[in-house]
N, C-alpha and C positions, 0 to 999 in steps of 0.2 A: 500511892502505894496502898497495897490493900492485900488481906491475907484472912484465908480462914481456920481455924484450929478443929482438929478432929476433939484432941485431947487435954486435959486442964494442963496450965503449963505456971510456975512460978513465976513471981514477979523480978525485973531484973532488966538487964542491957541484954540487948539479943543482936547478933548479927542477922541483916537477912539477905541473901547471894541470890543474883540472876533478878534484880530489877531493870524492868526496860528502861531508859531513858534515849531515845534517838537522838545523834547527837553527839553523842555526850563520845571524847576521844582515851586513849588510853594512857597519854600525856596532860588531862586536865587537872586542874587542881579545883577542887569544886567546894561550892557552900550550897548548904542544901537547908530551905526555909519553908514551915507549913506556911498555906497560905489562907488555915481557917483559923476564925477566930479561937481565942486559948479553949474557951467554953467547951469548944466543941472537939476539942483532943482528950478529954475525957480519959486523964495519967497518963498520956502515952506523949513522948518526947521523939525528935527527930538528932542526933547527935551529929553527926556527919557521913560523910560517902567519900568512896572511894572507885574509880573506872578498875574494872577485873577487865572489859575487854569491849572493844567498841559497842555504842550502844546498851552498855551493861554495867549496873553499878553492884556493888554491894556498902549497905546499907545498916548502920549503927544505931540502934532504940532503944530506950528505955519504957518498958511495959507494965500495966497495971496485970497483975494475977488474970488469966484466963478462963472458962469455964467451956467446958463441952458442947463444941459447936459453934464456940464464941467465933467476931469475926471481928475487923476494924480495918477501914480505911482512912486513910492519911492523905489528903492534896497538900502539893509540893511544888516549888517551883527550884528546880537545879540553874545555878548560873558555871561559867567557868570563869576564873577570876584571871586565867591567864593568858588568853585571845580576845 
């Protein structure tokens, strides 16, 4: 997951809608785990996911405060626990 900010944005749980994940079905029940070391998440949490529509998740974070222009990506590996 990876996103970039035009504008400073508070720190907080953010939804984020319309991540790809292929795959991924509208019936899974999913766990969703960075797969970098803590170091390198640098305040930024992955909480869980939820399927909006095949191949598409949206996406629950807890974020460090923002700054203009600011950017962060996050690897992930999505599993579905129920197939």
């Amino acid at each position: 997951m990876s996103e970039t900010v035009l504008v400073a944005l508070s720190a907080g749980i953010r939804a984020r809608d319309g991540v790809s994940c292929p795959g991924v079905l509208t019936t899974d029940l999913l766990i969703v785990l960075p797969t970098a070391g803590a170091s390198s998440l640098q305040g930024y949490a992955v909480h869980h996911a939820f399927p909006t529509a095949a191949n598409t998740l949206r996406v629950i974070l807890a974020v460090p405060a923002l700054a203009v222009a600011a950017s962060y990506s996050i690897p992930v590996a999505v599993y579905a626990v129920n197939r």
